[in-house]
DRENRO-180387 format. One line per 2 residues: number of its first residue (from 0); their letters; for each residue x, y negated, z of N, C-alpha, C, O. Coordinates in pm, whole numbers. Each point is the difference from the previous one (the first is absolute). Example, Ala and Ser with C-alpha at 12.3 -4.5 7.8 and 13.67 -1.06 7.14 Angstrom:
2
0> AS> 1319:569:780:-89:-119:0:90:-120:0:104:2:66  -139:-107:-138:82:-119:6:-77:-109:73:51:-111:17
//
This chain:
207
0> XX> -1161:-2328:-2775:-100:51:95:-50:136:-46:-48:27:-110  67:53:209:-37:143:-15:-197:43:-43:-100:-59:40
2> XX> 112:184:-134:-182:-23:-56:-57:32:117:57:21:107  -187:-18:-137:-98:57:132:28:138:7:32:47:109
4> XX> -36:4:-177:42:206:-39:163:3:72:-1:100:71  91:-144:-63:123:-24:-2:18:-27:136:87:56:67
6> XX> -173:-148:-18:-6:-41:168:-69:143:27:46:69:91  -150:-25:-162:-79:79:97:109:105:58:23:33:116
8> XX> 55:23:-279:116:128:55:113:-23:95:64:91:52  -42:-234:-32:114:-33:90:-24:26:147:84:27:86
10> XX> -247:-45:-73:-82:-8:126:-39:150:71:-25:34:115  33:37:-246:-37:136:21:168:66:35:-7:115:42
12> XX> 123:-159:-50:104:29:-8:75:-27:165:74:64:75  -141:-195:-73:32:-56:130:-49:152:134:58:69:83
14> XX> -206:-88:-143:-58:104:76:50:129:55:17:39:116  5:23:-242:91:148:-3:111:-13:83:24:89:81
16> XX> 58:-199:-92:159:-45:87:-70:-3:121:56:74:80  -156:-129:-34:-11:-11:138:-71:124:47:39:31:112
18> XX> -127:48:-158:-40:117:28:56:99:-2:-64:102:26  239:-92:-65:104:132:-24:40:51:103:74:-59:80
20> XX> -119:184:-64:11:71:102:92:100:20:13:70:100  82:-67:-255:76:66:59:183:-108:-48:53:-41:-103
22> XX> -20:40:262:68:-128:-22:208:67:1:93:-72:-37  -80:209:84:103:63:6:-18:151:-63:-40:91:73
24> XX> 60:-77:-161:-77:138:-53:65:95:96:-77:76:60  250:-63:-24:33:73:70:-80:39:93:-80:93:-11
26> XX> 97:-170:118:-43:3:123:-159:58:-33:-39:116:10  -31:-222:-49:-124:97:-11:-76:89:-77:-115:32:26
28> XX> 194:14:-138:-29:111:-48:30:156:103:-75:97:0  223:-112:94:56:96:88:-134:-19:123:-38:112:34
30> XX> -26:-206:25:-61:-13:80:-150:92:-68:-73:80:58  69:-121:-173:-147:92:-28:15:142:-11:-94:79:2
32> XX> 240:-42:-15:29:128:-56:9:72:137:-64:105:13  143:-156:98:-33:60:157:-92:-5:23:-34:99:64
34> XX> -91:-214:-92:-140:53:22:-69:116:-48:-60:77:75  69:-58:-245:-55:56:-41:31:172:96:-91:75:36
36> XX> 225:-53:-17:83:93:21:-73:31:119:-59:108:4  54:-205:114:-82:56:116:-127:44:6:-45:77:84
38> XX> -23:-134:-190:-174:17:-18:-30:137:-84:-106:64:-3  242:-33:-72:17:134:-53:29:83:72:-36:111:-40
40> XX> 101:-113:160:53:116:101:-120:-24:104:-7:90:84  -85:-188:-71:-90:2:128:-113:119:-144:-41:115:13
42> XX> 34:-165:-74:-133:130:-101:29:101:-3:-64:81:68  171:-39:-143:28:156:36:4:33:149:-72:93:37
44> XX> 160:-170:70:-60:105:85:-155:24:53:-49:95:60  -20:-247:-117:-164:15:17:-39:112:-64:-81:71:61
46> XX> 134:-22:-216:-64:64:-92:55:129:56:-99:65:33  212:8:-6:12:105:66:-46:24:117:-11:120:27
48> XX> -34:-230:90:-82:87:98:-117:-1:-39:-68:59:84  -12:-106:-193:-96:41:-9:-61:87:-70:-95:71:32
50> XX> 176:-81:-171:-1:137:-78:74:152:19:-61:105:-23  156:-109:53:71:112:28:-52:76:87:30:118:-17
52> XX> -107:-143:116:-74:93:80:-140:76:-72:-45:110:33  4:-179:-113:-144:58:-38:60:44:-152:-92:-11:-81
54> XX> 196:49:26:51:51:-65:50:114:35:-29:106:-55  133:-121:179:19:168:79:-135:52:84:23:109:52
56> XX> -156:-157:-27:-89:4:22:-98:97:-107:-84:89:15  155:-171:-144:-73:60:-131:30:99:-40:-81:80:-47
58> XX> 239:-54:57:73:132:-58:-39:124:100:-28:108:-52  25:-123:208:-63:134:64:-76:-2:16:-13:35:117
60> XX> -121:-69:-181:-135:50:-31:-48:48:-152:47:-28:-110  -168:116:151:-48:67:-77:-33:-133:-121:-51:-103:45
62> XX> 85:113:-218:-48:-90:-35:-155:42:-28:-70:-83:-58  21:194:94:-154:-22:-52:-99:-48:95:-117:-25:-27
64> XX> 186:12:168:-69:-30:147:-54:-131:-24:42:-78:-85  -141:56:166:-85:-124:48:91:-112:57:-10:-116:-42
66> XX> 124:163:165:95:-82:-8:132:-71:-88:69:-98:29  -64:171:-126:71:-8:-101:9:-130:-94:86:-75:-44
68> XX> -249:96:36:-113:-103:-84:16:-153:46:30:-96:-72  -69:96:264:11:-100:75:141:-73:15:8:-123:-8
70> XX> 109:209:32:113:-73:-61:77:-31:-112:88:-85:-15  -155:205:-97:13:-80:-119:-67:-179:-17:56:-100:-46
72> XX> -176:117:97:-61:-158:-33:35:-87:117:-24:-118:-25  63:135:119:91:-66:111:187:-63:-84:71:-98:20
74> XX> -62:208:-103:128:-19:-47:-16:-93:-152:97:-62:-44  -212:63:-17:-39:-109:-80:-27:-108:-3:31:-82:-86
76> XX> -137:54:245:-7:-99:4:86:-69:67:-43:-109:38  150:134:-9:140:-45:99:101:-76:-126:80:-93:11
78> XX> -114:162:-117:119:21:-94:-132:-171:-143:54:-91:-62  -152:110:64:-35:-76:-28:-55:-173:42:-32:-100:-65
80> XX> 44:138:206:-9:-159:54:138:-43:67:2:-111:55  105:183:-54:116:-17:117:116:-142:-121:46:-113:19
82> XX> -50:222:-142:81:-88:-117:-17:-91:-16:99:-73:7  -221:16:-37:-67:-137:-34:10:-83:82:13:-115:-43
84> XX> -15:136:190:19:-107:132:146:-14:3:49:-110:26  45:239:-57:143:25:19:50:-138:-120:71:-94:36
86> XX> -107:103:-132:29:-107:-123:-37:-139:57:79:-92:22  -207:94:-4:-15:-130:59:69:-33:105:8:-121:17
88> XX> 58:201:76:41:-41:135:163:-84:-48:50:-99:55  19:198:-200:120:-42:-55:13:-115:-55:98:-74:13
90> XX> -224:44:-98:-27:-164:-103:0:-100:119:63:-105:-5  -145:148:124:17:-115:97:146:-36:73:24:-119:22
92> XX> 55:203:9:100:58:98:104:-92:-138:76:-91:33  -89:129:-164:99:-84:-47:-17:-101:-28:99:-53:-49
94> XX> -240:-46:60:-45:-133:-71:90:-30:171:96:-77:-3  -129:130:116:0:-75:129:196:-43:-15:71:-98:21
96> XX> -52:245:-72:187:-14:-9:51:-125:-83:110:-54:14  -212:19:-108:68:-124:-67:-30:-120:71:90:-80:25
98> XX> -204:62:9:-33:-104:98:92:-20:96:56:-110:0  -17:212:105:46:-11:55:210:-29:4:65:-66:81
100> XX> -25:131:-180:111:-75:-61:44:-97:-31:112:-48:20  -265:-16:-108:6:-157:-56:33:-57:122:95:-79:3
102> XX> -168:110:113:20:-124:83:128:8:84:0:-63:106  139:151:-148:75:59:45:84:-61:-110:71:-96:30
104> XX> -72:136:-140:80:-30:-163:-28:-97:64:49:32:108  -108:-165:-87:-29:-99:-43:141:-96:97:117:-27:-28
106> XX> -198:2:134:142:-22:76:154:35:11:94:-73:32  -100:233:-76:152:10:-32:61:-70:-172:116:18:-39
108> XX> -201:-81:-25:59:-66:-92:21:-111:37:112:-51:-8  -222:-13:60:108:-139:101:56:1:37:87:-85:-20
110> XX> -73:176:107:157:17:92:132:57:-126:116:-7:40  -128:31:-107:117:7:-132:13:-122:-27:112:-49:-18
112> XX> -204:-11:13:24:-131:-123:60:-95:96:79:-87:-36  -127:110:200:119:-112:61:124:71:55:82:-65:66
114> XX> -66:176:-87:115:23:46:125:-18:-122:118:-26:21  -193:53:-171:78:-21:-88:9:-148:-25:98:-36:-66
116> XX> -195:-71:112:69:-137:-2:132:-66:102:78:-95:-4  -107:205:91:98:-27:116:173:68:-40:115:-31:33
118> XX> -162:110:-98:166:61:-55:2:-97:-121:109:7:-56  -200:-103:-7:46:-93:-132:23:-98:118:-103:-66:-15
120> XX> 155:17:106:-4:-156:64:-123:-47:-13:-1:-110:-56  -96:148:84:-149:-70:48:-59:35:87:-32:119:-2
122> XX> -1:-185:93:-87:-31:141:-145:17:-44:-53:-105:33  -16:165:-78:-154:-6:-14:-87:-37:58:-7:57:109
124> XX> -111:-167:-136:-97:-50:100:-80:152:82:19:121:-14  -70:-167:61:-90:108:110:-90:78:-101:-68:-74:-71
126> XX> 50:236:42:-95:19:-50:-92:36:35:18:11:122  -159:34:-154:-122:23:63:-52:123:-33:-10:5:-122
128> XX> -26:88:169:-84:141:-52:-166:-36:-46:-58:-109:5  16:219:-43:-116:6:-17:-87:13:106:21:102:66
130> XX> -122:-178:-24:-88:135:122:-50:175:-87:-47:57:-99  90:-47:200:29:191:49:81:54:-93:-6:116:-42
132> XX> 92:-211:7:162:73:-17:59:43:133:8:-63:105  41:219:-146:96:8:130:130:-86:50:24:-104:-61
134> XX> 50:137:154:123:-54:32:-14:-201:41:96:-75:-16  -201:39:55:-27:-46:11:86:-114:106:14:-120:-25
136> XX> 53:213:185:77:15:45:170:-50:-31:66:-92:47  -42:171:-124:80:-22:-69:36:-99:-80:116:-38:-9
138> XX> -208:-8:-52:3:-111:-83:-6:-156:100:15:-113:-47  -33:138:147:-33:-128:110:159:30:-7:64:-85:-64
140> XX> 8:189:117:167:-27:53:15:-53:-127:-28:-119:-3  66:170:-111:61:-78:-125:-8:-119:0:102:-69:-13
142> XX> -243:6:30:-18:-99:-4:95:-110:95:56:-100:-45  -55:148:198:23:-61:96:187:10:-18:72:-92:37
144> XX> -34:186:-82:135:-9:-34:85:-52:-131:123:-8:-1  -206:-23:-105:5:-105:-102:-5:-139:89:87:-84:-23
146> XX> -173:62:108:-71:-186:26:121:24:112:-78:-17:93  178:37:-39:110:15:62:108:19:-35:104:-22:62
148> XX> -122:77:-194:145:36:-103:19:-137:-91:109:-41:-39  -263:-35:8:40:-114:-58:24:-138:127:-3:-110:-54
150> XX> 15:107:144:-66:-76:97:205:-1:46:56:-109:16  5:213:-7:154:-6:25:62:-6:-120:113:-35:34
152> XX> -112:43:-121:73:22:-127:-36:-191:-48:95:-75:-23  -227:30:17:-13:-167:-9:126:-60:76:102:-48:-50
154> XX> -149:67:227:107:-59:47:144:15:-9:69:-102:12  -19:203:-30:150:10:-47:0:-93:-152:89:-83:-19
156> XX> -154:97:-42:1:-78:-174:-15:-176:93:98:-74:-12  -174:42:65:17:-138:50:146:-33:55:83:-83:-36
158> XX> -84:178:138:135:8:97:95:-5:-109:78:-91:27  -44:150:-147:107:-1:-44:-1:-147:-96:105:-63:15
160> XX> -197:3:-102:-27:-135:-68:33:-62:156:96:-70:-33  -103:56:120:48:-89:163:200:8:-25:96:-70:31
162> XX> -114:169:-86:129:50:39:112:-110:-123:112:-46:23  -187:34:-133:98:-23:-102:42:-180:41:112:-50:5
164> XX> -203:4:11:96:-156:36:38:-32:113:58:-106:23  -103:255:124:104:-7:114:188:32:-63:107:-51:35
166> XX> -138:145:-127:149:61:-18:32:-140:-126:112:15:-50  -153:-85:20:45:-112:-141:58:-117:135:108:-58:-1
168> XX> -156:54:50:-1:-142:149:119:20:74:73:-89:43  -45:296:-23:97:26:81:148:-6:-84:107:-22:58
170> XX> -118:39:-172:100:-4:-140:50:-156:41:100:-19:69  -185:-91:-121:63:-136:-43:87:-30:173:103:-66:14
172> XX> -173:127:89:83:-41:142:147:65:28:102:-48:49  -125:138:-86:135:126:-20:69:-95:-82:112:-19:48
174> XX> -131:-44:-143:113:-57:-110:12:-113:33:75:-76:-62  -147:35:172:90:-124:49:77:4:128:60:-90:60
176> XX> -81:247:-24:65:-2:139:156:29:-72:114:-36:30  -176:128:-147:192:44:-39:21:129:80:119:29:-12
178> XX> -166:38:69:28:105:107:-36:151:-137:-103:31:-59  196:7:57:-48:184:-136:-18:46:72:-114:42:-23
180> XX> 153:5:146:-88:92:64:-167:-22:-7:-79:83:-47  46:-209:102:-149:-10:-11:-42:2:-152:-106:54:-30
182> XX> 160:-93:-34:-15:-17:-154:-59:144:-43:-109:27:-50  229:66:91:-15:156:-54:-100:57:25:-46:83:-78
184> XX> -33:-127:236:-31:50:58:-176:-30:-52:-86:87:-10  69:-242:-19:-114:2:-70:-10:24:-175:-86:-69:-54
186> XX> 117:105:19:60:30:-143:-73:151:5:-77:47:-84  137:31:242:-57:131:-22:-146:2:17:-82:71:-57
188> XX> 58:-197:176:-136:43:29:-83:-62:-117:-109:55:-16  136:-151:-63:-85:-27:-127:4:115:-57:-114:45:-7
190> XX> 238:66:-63:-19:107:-130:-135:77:133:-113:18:-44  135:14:169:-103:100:60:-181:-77:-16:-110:54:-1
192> XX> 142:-163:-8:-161:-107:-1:-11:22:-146:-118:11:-32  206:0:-74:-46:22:-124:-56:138:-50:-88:19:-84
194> XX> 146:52:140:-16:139:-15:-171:36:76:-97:53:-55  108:-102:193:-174:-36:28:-85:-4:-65:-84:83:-36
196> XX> 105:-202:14:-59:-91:-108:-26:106:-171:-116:-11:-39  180:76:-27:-39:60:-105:-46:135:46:-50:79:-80
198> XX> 62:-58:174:-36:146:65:-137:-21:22:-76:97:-5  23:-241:35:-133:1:44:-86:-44:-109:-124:-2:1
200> XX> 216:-39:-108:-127:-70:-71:-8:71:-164:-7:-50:-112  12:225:178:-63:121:-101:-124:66:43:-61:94:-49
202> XX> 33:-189:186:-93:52:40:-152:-109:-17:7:-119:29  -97:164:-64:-95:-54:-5:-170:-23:70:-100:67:-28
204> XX> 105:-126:77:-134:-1:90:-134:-45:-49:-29:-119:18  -78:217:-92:-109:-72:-10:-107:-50:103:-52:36:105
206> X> 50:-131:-186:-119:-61:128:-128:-12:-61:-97:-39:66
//
């Protein structure tokens, strides 16, 4: 039995796993980096229409003039409150980019994990998203085309166990009719019911 200190870190561990937000680094590291990228091209052109004019504003005037003065401190205080909101507007713009990924990462790793059970021979039960994970949509078809992919693939696996003591029943009658043609003829269709038969049962259906 695990100590009390020992449980506590397992609990705190649990925590962290379920609070990980970043669940595809690819994907959403590139997603914060197009954010960042747009919130950088929306500032500069904020920061050039607003500075660049009272800069060519600044250069053809007198610098000892009264107006000079007024867009000098027009051009300070532009340049001292614009940055600080501009930063904050970026810390938010990228906390929102991870958020908003996670719930993007998140679902496209389910959808890996059943598509890669489906290329191992496994049928995967239905899975479930998070609320306000995206793709939400999406994940209903998966779903609905798994509970249909196992729902025909069962019945052929029944249909073919049907199959093995129709073709054993049709064997012992053939050998008492004496007829090789019919003989041959179920001989083939047993190797094709066997071949069924191991063809279907690499596949696996959880329930």
């Amino acid at each position: 039995m695990a100590a009390p200190d020992e449980e506590a870190i397992l609990d705190l561990k649990r925590i962290l796993r379920r609070r990980k937000f970043v669940v595809d680094k690819g994907l959403q590291y590139r997603m914060v980096l197009y954010s960042v990228g747009y919130i950088l091209f929306y500032l500069v052109a904020i920061g050039a229409g607003l500075f660049i004019p009272l800069m060519i504003q600044l250069s053809r005037t007198d610098q000892t003039s009264p107006e000079a003065l007024a867009i000098a401190t027009s051009f300070l205080y532009l340049h001292y409150h614009f940055w600080p909101v501009a930063l904050l507007a970026m810390f938010v713009v990228v906390l929102h980019s991870i958020l908003v990924s996670h719930r993007l990462a998140g679902p496209l790793y389910r959808f890996r994990r059943i598509f890669r059970d489906l290329k191992e021979g496994t049928i995967p039960k239905a899975a479930h998203l998070r609320r306000g994970d995206l793709l939400q949509a999406e994940m209903q078809s998966i779903n609905e085309m798994l509970e249909t992919l196992s729902s025909r693939i069962s019945d052929i696996q029944k249909a073919g166990q049907l199959l093995e003591p129709s073709i054993a029943d049709c064997k012992r009658r053939a050998a008492l009719l004496g007829d090789p043609a019919i003989t041959q003829c179920i001989a083939e269709l047993g190797e094709r019911g066997d071949w069924l038969a191991q063809a279907t049962s690499t596949i696996h259906i959880e329930r």
